[in-house]
C-alpha positions as CSV (number, residue, x, y, z in Angstrom):
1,X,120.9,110.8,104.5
2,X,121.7,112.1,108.1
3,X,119.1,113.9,110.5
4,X,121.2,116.9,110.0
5,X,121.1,116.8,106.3
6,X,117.1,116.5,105.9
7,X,117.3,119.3,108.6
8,X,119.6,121.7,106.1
9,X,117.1,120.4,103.1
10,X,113.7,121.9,104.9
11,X,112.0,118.4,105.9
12,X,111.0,117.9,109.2
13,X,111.9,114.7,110.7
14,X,108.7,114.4,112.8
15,X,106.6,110.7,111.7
16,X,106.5,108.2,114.2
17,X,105.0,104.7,114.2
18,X,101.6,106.1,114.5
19,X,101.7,108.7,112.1
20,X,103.4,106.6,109.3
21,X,100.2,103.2,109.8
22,X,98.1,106.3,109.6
23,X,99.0,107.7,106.4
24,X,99.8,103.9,105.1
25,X,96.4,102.8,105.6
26,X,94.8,106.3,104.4
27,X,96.3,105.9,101.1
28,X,95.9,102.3,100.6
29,X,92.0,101.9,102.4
30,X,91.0,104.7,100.6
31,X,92.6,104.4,97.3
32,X,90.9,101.0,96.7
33,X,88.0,99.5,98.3
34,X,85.6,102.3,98.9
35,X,85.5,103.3,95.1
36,X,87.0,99.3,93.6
37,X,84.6,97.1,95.2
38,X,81.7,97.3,92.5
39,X,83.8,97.2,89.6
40,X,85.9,94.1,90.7
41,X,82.4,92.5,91.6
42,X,81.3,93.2,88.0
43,X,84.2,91.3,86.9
44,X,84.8,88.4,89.5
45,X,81.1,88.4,90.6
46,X,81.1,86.2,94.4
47,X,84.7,85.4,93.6
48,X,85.5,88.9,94.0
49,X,87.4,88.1,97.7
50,X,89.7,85.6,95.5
51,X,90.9,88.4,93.5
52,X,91.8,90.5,96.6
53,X,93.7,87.7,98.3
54,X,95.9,86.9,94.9
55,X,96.2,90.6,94.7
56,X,97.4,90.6,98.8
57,X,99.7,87.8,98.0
58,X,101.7,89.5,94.9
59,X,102.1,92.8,97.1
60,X,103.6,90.9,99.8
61,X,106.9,89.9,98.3
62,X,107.1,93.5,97.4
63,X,106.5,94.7,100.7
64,X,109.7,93.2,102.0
65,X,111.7,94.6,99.1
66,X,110.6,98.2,100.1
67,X,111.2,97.7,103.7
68,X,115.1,96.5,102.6
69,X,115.7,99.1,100.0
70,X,113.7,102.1,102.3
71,X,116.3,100.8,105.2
72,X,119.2,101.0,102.8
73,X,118.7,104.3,101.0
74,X,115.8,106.3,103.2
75,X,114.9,109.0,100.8
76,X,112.2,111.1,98.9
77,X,111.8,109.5,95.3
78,X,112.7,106.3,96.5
79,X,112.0,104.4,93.6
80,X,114.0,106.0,91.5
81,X,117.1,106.0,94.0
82,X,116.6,102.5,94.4
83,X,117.0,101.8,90.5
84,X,120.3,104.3,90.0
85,X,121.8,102.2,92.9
86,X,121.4,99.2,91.4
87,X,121.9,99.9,87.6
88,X,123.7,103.4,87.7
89,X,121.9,104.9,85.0
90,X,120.5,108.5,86.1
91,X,118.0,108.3,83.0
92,X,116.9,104.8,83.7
93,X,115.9,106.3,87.2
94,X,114.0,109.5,85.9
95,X,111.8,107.4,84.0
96,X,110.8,105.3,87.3
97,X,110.5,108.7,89.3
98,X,108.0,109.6,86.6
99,X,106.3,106.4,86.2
100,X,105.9,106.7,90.0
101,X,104.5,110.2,89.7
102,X,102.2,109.6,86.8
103,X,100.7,106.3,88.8
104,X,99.9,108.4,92.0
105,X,98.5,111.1,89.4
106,X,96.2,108.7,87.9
107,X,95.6,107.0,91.4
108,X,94.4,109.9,93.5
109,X,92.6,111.1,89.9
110,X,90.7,107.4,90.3
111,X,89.9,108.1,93.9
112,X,88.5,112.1,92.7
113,X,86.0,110.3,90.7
114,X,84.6,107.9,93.1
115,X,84.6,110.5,95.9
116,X,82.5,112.3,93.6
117,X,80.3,110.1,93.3
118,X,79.8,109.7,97.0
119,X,79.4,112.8,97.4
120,X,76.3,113.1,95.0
121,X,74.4,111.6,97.2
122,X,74.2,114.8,99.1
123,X,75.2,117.5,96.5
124,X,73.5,116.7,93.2
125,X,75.9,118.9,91.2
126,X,77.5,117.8,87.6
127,X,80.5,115.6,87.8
128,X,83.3,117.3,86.8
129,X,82.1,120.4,89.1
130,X,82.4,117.8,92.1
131,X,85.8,116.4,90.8
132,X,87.3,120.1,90.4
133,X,86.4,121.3,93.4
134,X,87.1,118.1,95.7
135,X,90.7,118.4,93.9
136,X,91.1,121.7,94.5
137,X,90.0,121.6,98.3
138,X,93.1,119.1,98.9
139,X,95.1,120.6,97.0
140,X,95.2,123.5,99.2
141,X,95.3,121.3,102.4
142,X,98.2,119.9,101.4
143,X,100.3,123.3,100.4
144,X,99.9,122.9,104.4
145,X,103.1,121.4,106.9
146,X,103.4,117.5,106.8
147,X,102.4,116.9,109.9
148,X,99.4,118.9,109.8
149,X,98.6,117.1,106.4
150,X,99.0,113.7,108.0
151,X,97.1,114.4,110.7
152,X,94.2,115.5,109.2
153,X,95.0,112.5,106.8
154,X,95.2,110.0,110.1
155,X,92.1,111.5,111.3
156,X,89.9,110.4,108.3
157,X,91.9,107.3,108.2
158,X,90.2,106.3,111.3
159,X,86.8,107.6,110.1
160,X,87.4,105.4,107.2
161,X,88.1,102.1,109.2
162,X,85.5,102.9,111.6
163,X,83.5,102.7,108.4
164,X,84.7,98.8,107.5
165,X,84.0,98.2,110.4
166,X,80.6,98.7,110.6
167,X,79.8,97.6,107.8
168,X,81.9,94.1,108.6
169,X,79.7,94.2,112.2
170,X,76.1,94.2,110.4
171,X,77.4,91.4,107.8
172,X,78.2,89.5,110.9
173,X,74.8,89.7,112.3
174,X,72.9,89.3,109.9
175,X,74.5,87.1,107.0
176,X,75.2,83.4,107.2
177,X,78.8,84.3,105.5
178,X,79.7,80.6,105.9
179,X,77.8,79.0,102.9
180,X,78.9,81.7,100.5
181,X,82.4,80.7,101.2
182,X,81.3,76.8,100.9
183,X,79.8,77.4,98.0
184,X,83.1,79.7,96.0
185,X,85.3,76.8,96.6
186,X,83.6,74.6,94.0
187,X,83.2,77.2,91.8
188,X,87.1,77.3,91.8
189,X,87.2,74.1,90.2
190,X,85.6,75.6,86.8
191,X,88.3,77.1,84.6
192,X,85.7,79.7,83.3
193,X,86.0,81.3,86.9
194,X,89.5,82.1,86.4
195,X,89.4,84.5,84.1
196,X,87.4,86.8,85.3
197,X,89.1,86.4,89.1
198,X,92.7,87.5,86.8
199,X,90.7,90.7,85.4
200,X,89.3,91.7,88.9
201,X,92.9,90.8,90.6
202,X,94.1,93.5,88.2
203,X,91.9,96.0,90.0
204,X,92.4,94.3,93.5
205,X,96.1,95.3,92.9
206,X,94.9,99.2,92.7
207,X,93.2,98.2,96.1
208,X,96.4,98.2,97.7
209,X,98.1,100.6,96.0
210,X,100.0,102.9,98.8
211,X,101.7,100.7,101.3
212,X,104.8,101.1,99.3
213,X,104.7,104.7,99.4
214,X,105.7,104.8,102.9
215,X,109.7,104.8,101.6
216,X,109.0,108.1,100.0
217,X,108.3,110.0,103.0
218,X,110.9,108.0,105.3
219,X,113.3,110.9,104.7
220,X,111.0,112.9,107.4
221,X,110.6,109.5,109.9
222,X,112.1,110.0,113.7
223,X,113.8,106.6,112.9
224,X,113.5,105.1,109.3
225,X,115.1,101.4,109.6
226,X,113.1,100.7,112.8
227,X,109.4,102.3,111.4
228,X,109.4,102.2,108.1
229,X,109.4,97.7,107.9
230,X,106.9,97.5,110.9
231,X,104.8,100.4,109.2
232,X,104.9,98.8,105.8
233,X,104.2,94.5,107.2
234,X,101.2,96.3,109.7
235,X,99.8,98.7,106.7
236,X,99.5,95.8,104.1
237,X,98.7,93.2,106.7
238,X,96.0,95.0,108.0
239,X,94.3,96.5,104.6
240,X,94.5,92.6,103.7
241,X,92.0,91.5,106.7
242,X,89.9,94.1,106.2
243,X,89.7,93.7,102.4
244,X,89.0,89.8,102.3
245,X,85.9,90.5,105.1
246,X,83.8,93.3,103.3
247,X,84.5,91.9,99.8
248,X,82.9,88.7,101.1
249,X,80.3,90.7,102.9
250,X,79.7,93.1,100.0
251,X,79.1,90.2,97.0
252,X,76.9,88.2,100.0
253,X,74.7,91.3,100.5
254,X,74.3,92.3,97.2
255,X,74.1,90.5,93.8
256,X,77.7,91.5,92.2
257,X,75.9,93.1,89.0
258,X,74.0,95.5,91.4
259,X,77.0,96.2,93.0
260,X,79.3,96.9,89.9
261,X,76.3,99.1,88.6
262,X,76.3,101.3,91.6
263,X,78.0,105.2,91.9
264,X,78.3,104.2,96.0
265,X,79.1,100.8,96.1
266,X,79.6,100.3,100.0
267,X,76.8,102.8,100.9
268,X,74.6,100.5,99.2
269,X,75.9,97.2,100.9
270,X,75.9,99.1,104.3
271,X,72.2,100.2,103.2
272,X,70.7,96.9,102.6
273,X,72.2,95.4,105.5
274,X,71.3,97.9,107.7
275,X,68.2,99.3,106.6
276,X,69.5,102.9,107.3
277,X,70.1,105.6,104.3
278,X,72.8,106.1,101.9
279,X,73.6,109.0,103.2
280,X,75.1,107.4,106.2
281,X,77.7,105.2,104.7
282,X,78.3,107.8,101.7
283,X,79.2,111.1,104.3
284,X,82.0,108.0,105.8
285,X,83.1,107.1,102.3
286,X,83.1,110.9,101.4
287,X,86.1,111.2,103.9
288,X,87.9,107.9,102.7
289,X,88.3,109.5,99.6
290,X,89.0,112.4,100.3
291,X,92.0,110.8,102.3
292,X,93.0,109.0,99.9
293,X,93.3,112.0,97.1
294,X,95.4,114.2,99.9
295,X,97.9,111.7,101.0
296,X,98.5,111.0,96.9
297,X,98.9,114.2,96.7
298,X,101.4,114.7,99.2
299,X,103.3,111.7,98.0
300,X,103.8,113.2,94.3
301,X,105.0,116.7,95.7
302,X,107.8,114.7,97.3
303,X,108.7,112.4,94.3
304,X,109.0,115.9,92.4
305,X,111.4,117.2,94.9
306,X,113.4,114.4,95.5
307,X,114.1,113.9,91.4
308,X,114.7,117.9,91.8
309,X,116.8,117.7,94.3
310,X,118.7,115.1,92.9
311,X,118.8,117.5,89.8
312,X,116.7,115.4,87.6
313,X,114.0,117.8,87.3
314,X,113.7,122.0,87.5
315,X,115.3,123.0,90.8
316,X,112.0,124.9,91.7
317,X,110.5,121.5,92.2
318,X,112.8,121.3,95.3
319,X,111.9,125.1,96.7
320,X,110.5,124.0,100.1
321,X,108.4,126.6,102.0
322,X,110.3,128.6,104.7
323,X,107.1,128.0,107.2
324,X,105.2,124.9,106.1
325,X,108.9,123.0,104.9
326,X,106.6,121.8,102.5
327,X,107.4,121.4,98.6
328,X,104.2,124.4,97.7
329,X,105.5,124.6,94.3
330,X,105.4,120.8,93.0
331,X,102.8,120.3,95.3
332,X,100.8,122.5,92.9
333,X,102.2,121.4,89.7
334,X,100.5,117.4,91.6
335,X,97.3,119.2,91.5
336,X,97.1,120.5,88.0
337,X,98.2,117.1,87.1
338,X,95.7,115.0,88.7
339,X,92.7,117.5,88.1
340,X,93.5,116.8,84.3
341,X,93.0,113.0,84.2
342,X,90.3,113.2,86.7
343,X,88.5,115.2,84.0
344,X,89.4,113.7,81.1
345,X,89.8,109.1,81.4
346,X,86.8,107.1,82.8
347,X,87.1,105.3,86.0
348,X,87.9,101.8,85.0
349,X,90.3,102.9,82.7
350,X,92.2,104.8,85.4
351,X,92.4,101.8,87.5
352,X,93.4,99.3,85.1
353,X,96.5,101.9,83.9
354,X,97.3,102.7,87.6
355,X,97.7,98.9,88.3
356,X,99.6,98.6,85.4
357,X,101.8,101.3,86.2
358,X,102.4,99.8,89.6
359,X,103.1,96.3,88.6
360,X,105.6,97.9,86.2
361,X,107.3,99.4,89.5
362,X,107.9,96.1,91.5
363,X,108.9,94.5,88.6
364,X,111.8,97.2,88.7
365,X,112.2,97.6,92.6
366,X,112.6,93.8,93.0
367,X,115.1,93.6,89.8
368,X,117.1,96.5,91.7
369,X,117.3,94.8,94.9
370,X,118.4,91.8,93.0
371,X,121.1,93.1,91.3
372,X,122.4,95.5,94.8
373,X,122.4,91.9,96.9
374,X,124.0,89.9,94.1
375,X,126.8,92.5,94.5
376,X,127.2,92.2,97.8
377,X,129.1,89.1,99.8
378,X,127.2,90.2,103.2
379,X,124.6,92.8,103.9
380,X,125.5,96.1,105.6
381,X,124.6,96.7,109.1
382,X,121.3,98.0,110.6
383,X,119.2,97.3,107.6
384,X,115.8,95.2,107.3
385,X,117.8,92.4,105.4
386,X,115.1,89.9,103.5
387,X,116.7,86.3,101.7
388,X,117.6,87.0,98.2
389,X,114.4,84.6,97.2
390,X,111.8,87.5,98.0
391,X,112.7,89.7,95.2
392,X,112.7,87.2,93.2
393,X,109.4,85.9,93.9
394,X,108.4,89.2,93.4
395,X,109.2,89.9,89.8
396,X,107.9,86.6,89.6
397,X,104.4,87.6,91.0
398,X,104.5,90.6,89.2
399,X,105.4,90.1,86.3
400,X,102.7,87.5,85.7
401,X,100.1,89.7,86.6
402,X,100.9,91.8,83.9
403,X,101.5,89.3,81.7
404,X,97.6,88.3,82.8
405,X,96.8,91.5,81.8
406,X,97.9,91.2,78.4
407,X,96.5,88.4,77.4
408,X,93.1,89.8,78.9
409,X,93.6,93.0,76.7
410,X,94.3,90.8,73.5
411,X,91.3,88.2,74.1
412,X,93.2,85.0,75.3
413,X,90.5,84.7,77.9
């Protein structure tokens, strides 16, 4: 799609570089590890780190898919244009701009829960009174432009990372972080590990979660097929480092059962390194999550319009606000949806299916990108071409972590 055709449309071609890291690393950073970090300890116990690097390793073949398909076909729904061009079946694609939908639904509903919980620590109010009104706070934020969204989302991205940080400073001063890594490597060796560092990659791969939405809002970058591969390779390569250093500090600060058995994981690590209250780490974690709700948000209102646009869902889906250019009305109908499962599946639960749901994506995305290069005898110009290996490698990687999953769920290990 041309500049002058998203212009007609109603969305503003205004994302740089900057802009588009921002919001990759505000929906991946605070999607996963601020809320994940206890429950993938619970499973993994100190070979929780292992999990996230297996987890970092499947998402990277799929990383370079998304930055070949976003370069070929830059639009809102991505997914689901990205399947239609490869198997030309419109219904086929509907049900992958749905799945898509459904998995940011029950993402940013996984996030509500855990920024609940963080935000106990200073208003001791019921649960589902924290969840509604956290969800219904975004919700109106991001009825707002979407540049004013995503700066206000950049802006507690770097709150958030300021926040790893910190707490990957103190573990450097005062842990020996060394012997704990000594010490996994043996405990590698013992097949009994393994299952448990399968069940906790599962959840790793909700950690990182977001990256790949970048493609659905490259319709409204300055310049997709220069931005949208160096934001994708800098978001996940990024979230990865930062990931593998506070999981490692996290299990070496606190022993994993603690950790799994905690409402604010990470204000407790960054508590008993520090010696300083909950509070502190919690009113940083508060915004994480917060971030990463909004930017879901925003990223379902655009799925919704690009399927309506396309004509696969109610033409009112693609009404975009004469002031904001913003979707309002499907932005509202992402609300309603996520404040339902955030009130009514438990947290785990949540994760697991969003994983799921995800995995289920790439396998699809990498199949499509398959099928589009086996048609072609050379690549078209000005794309972010990737060797015909990568996609396959990534239904590879994928596909067996959902086949991991399966066998967990019926008691293989």
């Amino acid at each position: 799609m041309t500049a002058a055709e998203a212009a007609e449309k109603g969305l503003a071609r205004s994302l740089g570089l900057t802009h588009s890291v921002l919001y990759g690393l505000g929906i991946t950073i605070g999607a996963g590890i601020y809320v994940l970090v206890g429950l993938a300890a619970g499973r993994a116990g100190v070979h929780a780190p292992m999990a996230f690097l297996l987890a970092a390793g499947v998402m990277g073949f799929s990383a370079a898919t998304f930055a070949e398909l976003g370069t070929r076909i830059p639009v809102s729904a991505s997914e689901a244009a990205y399947v239609e061009a490869a198997f030309r079946r419109q219904r086929m694609a509907l049900a992958v701009g749905l799945l898509s939908i459904v998995t940011s639904a029950i993402s940013a509903a996984t996030i509500s829960v855990g920024a609940a919980g963080y935000v106990s620590v200073f208003l001791p109010l019921p649960k589902p009174v924290l969840v509604t009104g956290i969800i219904l706070l975004l919700g109106a934020i991001a009825t707002r432009a979407t540049l004013q969204a995503v700066s206000l989302a950049g802006l507690m991205t770097m709150i958030e990372v300021a926040g790893l940080a910190m707490i990957i400073g103190a573990g450097f001063l005062t842990l020996d972080l060394v012997a704990p890594i000594l010490d996994m490597a043996p405990g590698l060796a013992d097949a009994t590990a393994w299952p448990g560092i399968a069940s906790a990659a599962l959840l790793a791969v909700f950690a990182f979660i977001g990256f790949e939405h970048l493609v659905n809002i490259s319709e409204e970058m300055k310049d997709q097929r220069r931005t949208l591969p160096r934001a994708l390779f800098i978001t996940l390569g990024l979230t990865g480092l930062l990931y593998a250093l506070v999981v490692l500090i996290a299990v070496s600060a606190v022993p994993p059962a603690e950790l799994a058995a905690s409402p604010a994981p990470l204000a407790l690590v960054f508590e008993r390194l520090t010696g300083w209250p909950l509070g502190v780490m919690s009113a940083i974690a508060v915004a994480a999550t917060l971030n990463g709700i909004l930017v879901n948000m925003i990223i379902i209102a655009r799925v919704l319009y690009g399927l309506a646009d396309r004509g696969q869902l109610p033409k009112r889906l693609a009404q975009v606000d004469q002031k904001t250019r913003a979707p309002v009305f499907a932005t509202l109908m992402a609300v309603a949806g996520i404040l339902g499962l955030a009130l009514a599946v438990p947290l785990s639960g949540l994760a697991d299916l969003a994983s799921i749901g995800t995995l289920l994506i790439f396998v699809l995305v990498n199949l499509a990108l398959i099928v589009i290069k086996g048609r072609e005898t050379s690549p078209p110009p000005d794309i972010f071409d990737c060797p015909f290996w990568v996609p396959v490698a990534g239904v590879v990687t994928s596909s067996g972590m959902l086949a991991i999953d399966i066998a967990r769920r019926i008691g293989v290990f």
